[in-house]
C-alpha positions as CSV (number, residue, x, y, z in Angstrom):
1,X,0.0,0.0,0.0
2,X,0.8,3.5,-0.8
3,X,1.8,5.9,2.0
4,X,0.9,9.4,2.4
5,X,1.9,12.1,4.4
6,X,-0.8,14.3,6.6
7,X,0.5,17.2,7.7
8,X,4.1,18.5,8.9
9,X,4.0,17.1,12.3
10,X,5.0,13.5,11.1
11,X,1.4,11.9,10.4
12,X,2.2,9.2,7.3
13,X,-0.3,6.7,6.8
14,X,-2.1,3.9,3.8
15,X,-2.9,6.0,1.0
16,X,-6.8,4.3,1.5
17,X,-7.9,4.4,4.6
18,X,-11.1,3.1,6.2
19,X,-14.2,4.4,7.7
20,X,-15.5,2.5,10.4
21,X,-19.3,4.3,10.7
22,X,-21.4,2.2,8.7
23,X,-20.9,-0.4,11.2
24,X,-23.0,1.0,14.0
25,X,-24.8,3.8,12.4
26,X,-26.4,5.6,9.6
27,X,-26.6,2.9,7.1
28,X,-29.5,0.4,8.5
29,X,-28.7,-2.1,11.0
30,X,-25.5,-2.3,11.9
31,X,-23.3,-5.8,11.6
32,X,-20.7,-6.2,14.5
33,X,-19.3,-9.6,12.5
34,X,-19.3,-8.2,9.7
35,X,-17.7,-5.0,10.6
36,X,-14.9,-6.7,12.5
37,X,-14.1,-8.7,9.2
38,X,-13.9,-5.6,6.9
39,X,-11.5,-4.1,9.7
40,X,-9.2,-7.1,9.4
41,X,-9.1,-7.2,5.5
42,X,-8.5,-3.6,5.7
43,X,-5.1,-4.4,7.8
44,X,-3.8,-7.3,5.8
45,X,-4.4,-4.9,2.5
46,X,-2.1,-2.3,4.5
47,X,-4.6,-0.1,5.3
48,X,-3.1,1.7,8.5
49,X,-5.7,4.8,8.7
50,X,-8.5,3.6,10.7
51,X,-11.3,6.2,11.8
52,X,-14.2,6.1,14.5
53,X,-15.9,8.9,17.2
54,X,-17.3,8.8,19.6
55,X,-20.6,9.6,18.1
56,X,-20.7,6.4,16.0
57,X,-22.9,4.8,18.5
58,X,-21.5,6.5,21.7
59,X,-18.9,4.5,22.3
60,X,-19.6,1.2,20.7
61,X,-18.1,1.7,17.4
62,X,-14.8,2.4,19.3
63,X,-15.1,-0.9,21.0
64,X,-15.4,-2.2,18.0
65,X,-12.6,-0.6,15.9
66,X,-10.5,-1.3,19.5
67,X,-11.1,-4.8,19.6
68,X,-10.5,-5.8,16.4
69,X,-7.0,-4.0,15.8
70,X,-5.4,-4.6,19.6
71,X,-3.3,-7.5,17.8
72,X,-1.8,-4.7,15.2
73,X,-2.4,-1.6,16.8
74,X,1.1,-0.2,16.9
75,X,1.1,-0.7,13.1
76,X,-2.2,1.6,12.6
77,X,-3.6,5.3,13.1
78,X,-6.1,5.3,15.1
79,X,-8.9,8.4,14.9
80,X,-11.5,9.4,16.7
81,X,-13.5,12.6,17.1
82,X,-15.1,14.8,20.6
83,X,-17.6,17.3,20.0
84,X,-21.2,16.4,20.0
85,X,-23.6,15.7,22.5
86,X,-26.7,13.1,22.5
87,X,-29.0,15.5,20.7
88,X,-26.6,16.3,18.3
89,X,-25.7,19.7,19.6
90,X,-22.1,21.0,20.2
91,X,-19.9,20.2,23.6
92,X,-16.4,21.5,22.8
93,X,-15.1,22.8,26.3
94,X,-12.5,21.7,27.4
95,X,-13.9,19.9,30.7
96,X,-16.1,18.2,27.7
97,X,-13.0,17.7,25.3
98,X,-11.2,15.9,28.2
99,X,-14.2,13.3,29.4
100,X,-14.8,12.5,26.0
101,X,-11.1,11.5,25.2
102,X,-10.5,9.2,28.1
103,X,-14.1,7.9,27.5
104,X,-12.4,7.2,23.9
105,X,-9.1,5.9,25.1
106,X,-11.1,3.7,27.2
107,X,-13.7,2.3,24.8
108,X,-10.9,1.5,22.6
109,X,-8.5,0.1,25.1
110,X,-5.5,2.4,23.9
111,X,-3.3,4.8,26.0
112,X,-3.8,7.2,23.5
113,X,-4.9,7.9,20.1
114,X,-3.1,9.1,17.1
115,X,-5.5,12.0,15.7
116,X,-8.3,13.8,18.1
117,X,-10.6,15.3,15.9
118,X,-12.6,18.4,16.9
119,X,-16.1,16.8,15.1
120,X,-18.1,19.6,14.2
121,X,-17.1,23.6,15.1
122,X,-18.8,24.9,18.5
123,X,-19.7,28.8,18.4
124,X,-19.9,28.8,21.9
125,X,-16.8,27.7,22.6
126,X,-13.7,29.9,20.9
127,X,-11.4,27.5,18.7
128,X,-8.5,28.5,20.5
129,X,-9.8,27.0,24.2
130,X,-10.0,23.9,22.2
131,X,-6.6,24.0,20.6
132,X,-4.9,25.0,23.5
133,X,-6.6,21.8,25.5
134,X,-5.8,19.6,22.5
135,X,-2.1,20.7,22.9
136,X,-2.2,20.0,26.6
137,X,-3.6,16.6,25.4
138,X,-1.1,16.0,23.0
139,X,1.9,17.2,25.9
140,X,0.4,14.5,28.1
141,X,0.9,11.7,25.4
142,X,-2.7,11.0,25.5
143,X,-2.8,12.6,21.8
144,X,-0.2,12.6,18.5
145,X,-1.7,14.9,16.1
146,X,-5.0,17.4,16.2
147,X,-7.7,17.6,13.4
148,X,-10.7,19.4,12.4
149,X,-13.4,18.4,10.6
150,X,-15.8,20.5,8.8
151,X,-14.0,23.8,9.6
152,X,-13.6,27.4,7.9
153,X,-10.7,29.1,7.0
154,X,-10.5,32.0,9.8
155,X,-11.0,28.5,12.2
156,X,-8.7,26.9,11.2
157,X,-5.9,29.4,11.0
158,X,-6.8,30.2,14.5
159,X,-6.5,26.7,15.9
160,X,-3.2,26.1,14.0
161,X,-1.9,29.3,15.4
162,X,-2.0,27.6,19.0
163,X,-1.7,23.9,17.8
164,X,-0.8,23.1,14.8
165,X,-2.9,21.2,13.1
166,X,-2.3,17.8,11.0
167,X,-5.2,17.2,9.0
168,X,-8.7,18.8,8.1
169,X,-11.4,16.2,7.7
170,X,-14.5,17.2,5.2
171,X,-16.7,15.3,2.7
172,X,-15.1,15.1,-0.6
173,X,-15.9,13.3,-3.7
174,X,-17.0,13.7,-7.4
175,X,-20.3,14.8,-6.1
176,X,-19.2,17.0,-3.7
177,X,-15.9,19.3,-4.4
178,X,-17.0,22.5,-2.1
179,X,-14.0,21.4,0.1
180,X,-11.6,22.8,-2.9
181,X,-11.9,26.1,-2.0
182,X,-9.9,25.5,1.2
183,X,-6.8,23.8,-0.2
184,X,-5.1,26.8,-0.8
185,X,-5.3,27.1,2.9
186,X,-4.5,23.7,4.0
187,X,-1.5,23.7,1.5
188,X,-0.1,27.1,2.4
189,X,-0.2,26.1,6.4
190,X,1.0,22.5,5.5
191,X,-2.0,20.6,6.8
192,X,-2.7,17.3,5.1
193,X,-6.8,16.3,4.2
194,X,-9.4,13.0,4.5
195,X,-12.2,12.8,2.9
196,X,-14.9,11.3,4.2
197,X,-18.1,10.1,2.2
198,X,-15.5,9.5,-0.7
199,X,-18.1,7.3,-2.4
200,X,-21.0,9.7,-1.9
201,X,-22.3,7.7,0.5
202,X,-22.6,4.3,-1.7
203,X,-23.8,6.4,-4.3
204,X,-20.7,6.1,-6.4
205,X,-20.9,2.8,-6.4
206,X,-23.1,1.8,-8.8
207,X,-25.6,0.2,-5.8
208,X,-27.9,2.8,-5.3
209,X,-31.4,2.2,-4.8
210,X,-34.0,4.9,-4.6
211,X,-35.0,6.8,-1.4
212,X,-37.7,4.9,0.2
213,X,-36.3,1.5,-0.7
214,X,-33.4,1.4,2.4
215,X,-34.0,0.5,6.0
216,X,-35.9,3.0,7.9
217,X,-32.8,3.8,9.6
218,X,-30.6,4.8,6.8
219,X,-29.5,8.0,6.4
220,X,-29.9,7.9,2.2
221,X,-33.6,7.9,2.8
222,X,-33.6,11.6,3.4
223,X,-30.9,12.7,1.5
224,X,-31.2,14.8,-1.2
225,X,-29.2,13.2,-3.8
226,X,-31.8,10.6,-3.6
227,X,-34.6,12.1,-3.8
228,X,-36.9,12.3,-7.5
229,X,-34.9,14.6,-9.9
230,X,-31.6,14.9,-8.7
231,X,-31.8,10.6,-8.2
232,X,-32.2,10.0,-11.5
233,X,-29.6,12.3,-12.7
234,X,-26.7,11.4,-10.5
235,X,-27.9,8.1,-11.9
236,X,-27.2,8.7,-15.4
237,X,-23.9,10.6,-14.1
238,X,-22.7,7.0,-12.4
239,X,-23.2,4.9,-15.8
240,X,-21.8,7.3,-17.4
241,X,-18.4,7.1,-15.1
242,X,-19.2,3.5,-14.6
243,X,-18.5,2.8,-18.7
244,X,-15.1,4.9,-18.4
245,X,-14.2,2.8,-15.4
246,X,-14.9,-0.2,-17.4
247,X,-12.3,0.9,-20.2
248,X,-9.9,0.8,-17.6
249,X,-10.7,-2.6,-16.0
250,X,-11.7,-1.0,-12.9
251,X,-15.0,-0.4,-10.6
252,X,-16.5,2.8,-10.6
253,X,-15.7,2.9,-7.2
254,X,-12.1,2.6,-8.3
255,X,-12.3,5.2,-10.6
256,X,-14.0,7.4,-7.7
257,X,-11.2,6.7,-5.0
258,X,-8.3,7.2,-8.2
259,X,-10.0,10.8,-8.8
260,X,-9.6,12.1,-5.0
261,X,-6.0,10.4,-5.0
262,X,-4.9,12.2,-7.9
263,X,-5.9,15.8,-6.8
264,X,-3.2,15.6,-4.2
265,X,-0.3,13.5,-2.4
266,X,-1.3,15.0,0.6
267,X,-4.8,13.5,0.5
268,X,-6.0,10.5,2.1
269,X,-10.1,9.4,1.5
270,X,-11.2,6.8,4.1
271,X,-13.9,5.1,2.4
272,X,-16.3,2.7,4.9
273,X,-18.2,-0.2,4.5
274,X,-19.3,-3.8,6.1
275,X,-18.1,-5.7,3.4
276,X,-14.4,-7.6,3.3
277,X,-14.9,-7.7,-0.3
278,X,-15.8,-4.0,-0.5
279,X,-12.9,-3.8,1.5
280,X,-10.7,-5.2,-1.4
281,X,-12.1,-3.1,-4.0
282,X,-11.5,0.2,-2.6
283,X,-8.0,-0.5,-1.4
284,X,-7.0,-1.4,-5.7
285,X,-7.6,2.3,-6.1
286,X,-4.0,2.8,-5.6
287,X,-3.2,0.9,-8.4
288,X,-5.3,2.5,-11.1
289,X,-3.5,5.6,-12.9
290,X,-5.8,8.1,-14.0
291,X,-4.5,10.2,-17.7
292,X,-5.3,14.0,-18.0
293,X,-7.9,12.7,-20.6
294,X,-9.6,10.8,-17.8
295,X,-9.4,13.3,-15.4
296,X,-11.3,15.1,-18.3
297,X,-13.2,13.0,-19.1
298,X,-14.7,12.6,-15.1
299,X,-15.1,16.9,-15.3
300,X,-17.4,16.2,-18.4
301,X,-19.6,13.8,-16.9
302,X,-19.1,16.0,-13.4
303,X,-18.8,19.7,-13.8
304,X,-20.1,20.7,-10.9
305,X,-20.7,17.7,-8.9
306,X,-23.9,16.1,-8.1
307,X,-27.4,16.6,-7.8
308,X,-28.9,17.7,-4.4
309,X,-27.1,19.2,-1.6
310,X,-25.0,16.5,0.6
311,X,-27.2,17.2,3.9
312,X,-30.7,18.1,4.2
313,X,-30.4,22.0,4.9
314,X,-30.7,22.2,8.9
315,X,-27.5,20.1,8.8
316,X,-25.3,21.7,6.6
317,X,-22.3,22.8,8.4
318,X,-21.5,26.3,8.4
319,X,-17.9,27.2,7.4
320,X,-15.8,29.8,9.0
């Protein structure tokens, strides 16, 4: 497996890396077994980038992701994530930041984990009170390297004034590029990126079903790229990418995981799923080279992204 660097603080990990929260949440019923087998697959592929929070089922997703790595985990990166409470507010003090890290470090049966990620922004709370307790954090050797997810430019400059930070964590994909606007940023201050939903939340995986035809539970039901209008298009979008992924003997998930590799060495997408299998597939990304034609040919297909926004509107973070 390819290695990638995150950051200047000394963050490398697997090019691909995995995202454990389809196992307990968000995606239908959640499988423990089958969870615990994609983790394992993920390691003997070389994955070394394995992500959780807290929030994934308060707590049981780490026990999860814990369990199943203790025989390798000085080989891995672990992350998890602080930051929101049981009603899906924000909690980012630093009395907060603190429980919710040794809840973590506990649930996952480390000493300490390699990347804390603040999960959402708090306005309540300044970003430089949580910087300055993630530095204490990291001084105590509870913590390697900080992260933000979902954060603004004047955030995160202010954080990494006080902390440096290693990596920003946002949804990217080739439905969703808003994230581009910050890499200027993240570049200029040396501050590596993962991109969650890299697969548009199965979308770009040519198994999408309708909205109303998932578990009552799942997330996709709601979402807008599923809904009538924008589903059909981002339908026709994925055969389209689908037949150019063909022509190169790959998946269109492949070709989806290829695309957010090639827009940077010092990006890292951490696609999840249940399934060893799955598992497989998304780690031969790495092999598949992707021409400037290709990358043209995607733009073509893709000019602005997908069809319907990536969160219903009340949950659309707010960058600043």
């Amino acid at each position: 497996m390819q290695q990638r660097t995150l950051g200047r603080q000394g963050l490398v990990t697997s090019a691909v890396g995995y995202g454990s929260m389809g196992i307990s949440m968000a995606y239908g019923p959640g499988d423990d077994a089958e969870g615990t087998a994609a983790i394992r697959r993920a390691h003997e592929l070389g994955v070394t980038h394995f992500d959780t929070a807290e929030l994934y089922g308060w707590g049981e997703n780490e026990k999860i992701v814990g369990r199943t790595v203790a025989p390798f985990r000085d080989e891995i990166t672990i992350a998890t994530k602080f930051g929101f409470t049981r009603d899906y507010g924000t909690d980012s003090r630093p009395v907060h930041i603190r429980e919710v890290l040794d809840n973590s470090l506990r649930n996952l049966g480390v000493d300490h984990v390699d990347v804390l990620y603040q999960h959402r922004v708090d306005p309540d709370v300044p970003i430089e009170d949580v910087a300055g307790t993630v530095k204490e954090l990291i001084e105590a050797g509870k913590v390697k390297y900080f992260g933000l997810s979902e954060a603004g430019p004047q955030t995160i400059r202010r954080a990494h004034a006080v902390q440096p930070v290693s990596v920003l964590q946002t949804e990217y994909s080739l439905f969703e590029g808003d994230v581009e606007k910050l890499f200027g940023v993240l570049r200029e201050l040396g501050i590596g990126f993962v991109a969650y939903s890299p697969l548009g939340r199965g979308f770009l995986t040519g198994t999408a079903k309708p909205a109303g035809q998932y578990d009552a539970t799942d997330m996709r039901n709601a979402d807008p790229r599923w809904q009538p209008g924008n589903f059909e298009k981002n339908l026709d979008a994925v055969a389209q990418l689908t037949e150019l992924a063909a022509s190169k003997d790959a998946t269109v998930a492949q070709l989806a995981l290829a695309w957010i590799l090639a827009q940077g060495e010092e990006i890292v997408p951490i696609p999840g799923t249940r399934s060893a299998e799955r598992v497989k597939e998304n780690t031969g990304a790495v092999d598949l080279t992707l021409t400037s034609a290709d990358l043209e040919a995607i733009a073509q297909i893709l000019p602005t992204g997908g069809f319907g926004a990536r969160y219903v509107d009340h949950a659309l973070p707010t960058w600043i």
